[in-house]
C-alpha positions in Angstrom: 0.0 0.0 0.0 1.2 3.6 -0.8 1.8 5.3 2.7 3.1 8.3 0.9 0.9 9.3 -2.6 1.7 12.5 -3.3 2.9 13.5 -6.5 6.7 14.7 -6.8 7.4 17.2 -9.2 10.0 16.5 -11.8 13.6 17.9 -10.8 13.7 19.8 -14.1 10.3 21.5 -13.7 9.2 24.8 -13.4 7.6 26.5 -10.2 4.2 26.0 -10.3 1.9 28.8 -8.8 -0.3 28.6 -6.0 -3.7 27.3 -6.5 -6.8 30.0 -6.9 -9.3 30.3 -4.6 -11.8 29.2 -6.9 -9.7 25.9 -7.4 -9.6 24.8 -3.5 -13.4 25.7 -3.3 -14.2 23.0 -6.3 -12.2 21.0 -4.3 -14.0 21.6 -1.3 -17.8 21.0 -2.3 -16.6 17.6 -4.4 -15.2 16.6 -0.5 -18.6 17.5 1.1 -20.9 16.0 -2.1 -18.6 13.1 -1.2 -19.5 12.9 2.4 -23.0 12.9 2.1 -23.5 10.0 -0.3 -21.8 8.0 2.2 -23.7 8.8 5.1 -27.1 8.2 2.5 -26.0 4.9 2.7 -29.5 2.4 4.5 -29.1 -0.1 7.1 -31.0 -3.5 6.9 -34.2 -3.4 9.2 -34.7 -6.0 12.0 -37.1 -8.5 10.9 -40.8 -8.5 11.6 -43.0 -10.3 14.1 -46.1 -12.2 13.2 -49.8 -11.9 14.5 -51.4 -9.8 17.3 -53.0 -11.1 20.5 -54.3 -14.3 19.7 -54.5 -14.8 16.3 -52.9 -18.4 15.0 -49.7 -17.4 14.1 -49.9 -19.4 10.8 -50.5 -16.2 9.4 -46.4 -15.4 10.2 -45.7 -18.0 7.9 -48.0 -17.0 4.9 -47.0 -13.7 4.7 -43.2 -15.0 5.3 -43.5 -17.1 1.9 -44.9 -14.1 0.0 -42.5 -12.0 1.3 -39.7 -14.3 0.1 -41.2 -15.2 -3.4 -41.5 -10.9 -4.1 -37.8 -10.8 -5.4 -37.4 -8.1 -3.0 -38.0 -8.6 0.5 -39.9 -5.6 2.6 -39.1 -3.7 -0.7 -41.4 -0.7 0.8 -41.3 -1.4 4.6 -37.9 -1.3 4.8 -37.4 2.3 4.7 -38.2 4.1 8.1 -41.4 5.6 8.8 -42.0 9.1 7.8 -40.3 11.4 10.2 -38.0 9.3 11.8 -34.9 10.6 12.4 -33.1 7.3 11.0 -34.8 8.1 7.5 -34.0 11.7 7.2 -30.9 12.6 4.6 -27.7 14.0 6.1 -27.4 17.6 5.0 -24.2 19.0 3.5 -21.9 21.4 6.0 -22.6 24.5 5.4 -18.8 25.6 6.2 -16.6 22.4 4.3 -13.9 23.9 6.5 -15.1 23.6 10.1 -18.6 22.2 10.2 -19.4 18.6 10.5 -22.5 17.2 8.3 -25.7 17.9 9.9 -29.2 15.7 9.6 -32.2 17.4 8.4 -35.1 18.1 10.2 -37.8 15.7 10.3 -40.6 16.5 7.9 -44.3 17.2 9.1 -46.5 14.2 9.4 -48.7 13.2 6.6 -51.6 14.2 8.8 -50.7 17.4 9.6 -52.9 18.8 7.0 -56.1 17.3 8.1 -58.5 19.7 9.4 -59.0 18.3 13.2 -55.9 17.2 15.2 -56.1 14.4 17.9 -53.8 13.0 20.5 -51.7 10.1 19.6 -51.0 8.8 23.2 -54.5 9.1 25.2 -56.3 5.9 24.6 -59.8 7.4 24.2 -58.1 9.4 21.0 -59.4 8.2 17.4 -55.9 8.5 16.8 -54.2 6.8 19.7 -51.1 5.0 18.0 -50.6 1.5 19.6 -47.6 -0.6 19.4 -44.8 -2.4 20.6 -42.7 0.8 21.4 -45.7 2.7 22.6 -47.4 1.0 25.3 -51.3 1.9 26.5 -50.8 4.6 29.7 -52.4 3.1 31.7 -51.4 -0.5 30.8 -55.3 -1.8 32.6 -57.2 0.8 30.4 -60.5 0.3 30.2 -62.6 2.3 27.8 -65.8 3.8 29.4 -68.4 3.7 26.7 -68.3 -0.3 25.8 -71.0 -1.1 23.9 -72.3 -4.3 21.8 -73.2 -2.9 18.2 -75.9 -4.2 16.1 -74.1 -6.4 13.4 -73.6 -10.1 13.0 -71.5 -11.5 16.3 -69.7 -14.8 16.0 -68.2 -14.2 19.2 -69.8 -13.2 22.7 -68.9 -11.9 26.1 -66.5 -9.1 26.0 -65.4 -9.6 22.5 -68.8 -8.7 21.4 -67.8 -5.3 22.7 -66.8 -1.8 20.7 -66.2 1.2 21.9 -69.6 3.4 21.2 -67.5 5.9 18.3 -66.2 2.6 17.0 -69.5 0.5 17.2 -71.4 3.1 15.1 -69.2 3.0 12.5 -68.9 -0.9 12.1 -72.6 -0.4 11.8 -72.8 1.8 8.8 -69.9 -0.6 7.2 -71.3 -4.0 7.9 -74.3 -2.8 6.3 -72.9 -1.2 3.5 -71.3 -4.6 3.0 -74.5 -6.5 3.4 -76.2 -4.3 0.4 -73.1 -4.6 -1.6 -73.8 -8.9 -1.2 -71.0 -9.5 1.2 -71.4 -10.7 4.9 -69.6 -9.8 7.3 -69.7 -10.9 11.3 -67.8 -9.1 14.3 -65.0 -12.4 15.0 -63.3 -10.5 17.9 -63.7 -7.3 19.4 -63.0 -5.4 23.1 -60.1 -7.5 24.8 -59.5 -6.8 28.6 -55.8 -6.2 29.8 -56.6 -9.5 32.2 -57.9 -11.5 28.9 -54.3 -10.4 27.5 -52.2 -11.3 30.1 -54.3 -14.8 29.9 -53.9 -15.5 26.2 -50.3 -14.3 26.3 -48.9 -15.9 29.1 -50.5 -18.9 27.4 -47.9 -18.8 24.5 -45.3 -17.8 26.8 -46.1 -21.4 28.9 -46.5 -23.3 25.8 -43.7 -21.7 23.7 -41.5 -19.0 25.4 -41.1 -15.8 25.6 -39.2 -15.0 22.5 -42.0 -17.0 20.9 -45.0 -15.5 22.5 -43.8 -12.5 21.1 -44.3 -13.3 17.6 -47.9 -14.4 18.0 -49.3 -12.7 20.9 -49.3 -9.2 21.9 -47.8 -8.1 25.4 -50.6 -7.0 28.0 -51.3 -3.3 27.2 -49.8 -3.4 23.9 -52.6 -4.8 22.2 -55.2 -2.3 19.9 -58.0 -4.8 21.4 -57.6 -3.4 24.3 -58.2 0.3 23.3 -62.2 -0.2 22.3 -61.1 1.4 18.5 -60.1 -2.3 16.9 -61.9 -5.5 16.3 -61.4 -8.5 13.3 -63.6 -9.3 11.3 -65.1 -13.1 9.3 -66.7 -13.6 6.3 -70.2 -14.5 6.8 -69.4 -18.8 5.4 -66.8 -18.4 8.1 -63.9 -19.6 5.9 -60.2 -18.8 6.9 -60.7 -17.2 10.3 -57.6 -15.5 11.3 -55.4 -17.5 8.4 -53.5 -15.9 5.4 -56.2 -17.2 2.9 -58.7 -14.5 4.7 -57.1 -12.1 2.2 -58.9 -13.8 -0.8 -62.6 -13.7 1.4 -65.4 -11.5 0.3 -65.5 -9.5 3.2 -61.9 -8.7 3.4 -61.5 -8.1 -0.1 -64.7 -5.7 0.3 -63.3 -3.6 3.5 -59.6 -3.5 1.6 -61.5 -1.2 -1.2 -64.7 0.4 1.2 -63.3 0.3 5.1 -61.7 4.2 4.5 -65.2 5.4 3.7 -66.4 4.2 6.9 -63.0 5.6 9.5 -61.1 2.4 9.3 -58.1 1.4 8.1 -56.5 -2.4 7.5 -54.1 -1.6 10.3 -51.3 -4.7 9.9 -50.6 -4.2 5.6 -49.4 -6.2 3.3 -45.4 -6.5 3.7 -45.3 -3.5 6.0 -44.5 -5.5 9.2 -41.0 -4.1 9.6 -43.1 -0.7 10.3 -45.9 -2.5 12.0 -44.4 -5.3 14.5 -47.2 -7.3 12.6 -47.3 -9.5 9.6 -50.0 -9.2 7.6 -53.7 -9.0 8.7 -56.2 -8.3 6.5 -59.0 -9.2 9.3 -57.8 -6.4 11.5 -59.7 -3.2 11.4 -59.1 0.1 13.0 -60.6 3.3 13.5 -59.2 6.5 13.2 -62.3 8.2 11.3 -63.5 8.8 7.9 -60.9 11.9 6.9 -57.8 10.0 8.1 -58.8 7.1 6.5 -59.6 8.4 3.2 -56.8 10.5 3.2 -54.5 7.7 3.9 -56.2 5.7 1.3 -55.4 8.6 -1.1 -52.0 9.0 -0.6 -51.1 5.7 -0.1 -49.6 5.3 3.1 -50.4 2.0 4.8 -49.5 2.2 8.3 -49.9 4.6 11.1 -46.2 5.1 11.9 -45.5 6.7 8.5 -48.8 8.5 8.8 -48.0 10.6 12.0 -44.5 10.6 11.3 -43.2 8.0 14.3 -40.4 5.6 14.3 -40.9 1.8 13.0 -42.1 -0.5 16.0 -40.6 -4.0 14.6 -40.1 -5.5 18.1 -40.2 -4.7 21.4 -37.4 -2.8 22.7 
């Protein structure tokens, strides 16, 4: 290896004169375009987790097939969420000379522009972001206004249970669906932080920890718990809570309609490097009708990007 690459001038060759000022500052700026390719440069994400509370984790292998058979795994979910620090582009230095490269500022969320704000940390919110970085405060949460709505129930109890903003809406939807020809029924709804700890202390028993994880949601981490979430079956009751639920009439109906309604599919297709979540195409959310739509609009398939928070792949 060279330890000592400068160029010597020839003995027999003439002084040269100093370099212009314009030569050094071409000099400078290729250094500094230089510098902040490099830091451009992505990291691999951690891997996703499978199902939420409860679900059969069969789904984690579906969706891990698909994922492998797409050419290019997580192609989309990959890249941090919007306005995560990790995903902003360094900036170059404004002085090459002294001043080391700085990041840019995180850009506004996507729903910034929406014409009512909500909070994204108090559980009765609409838009109350739930996942494995962001807990429920407090963990027990119980919503006040529980209500059974008036749709077809193939469960009963507590899971029969909606929270009233939530239960209204599903109303208007499963009968939008019923006049369309497709049949829905309410497969799981309200889940109590002691019906959580059950179920996932259950896998923990069965499987282990690090297992549990990928098929069952920690107590207080689950959207169930929050009143705004429920799945949903098709009315023949084919594919509950399996992969092949995707291809159902009623999931392929509230993939196309749900926005119109305040829900959102909230575990995507291949976005479960954002989500913690493989896919779930049975798992509705509310967050009302001009989120949704707007969402639906634009694109953006997961909640993280949409209020500009960091990618919740695992529990830290």
């Amino acid at each position: 290896m060279c330890h000592d690459c400068s160029p010597q001038a020839p003995a027999q060759a003439p002084p040269q004169p100093p370099p212009s000022r314009r030569s050094v500052a071409k000099l400078l700026v290729a250094g500094a375009g230089l510098s902040a390719l490099a830091a451009c440069t992505p990291d691999s994400p951690p891997p996703g987790t499978s199902a939420t509370g409860g679900t059969d984790p069969a789904s984690a292998t579906g969706s891990g097939s698909a994922r492998a058979a797409s050419g290019s795994p997580s192609a989309s979910a990959s890249a941090p969420a919007s306005g995560s620090p990790s995903g902003a582009a360094s900036a170059p230095p404004s002085s090459p000379a002294t001043s080391p490269p700085t990041a840019a500022p995180a850009p506004p969320s996507a729903a910034s522009r929406l014409s009512k704000q909500y909070s994204l940390t108090n559980p009765a919110s609409p838009w109350l972001v739930v996942n494995k970085h962001r807990p429920l405060k407090p963990a027990n949460y119980v919503p006040a206004d529980l209500v059974q709505p008036r749709i077809a129930l193939a469960v009963s109890g507590e899971a029969a249970l909606l929270n009233r903003t939530t239960a209204a809406a599903a109303e208007r939807m499963f009968a939008a669906a019923a006049a369309a020809g497709v049949t829905m029924t309410l497969a799981s709804g309200y889940r109590s932080y002691a019906t959580q700890t059950t179920t996932y202390n259950g896998y923990v028993s069965a499987r282990g920890r690090a297992a549990a994880d990928t098929a069952s949601a920690r107590p207080g981490y689950s959207e169930h718990q929050t009143g705004w979430a429920f799945d949903i079956g098709d009315g023949g009751g084919a594919c509950s809570f399996q992969p092949c639920f995707a291809e159902q009439p009623a999931a392929v109906w509230a993939k196309a309609n749900a926005h119109r309604f305040g829900f959102v599919v909230r575990y995507p297709w291949m976005l479960h490097p954002i989500t913690g979540y493989y896919y779930e195409s049975w798992h509705l959310r509310y967050i009302g009708t001009e989120a949704a739509t707007d969402m639906k609009k634009r694109g953006i398939g997961t909640l993280e990007e949409y209020f500009g928070l960091k990618a919740a792949p695992g529990y830290p």
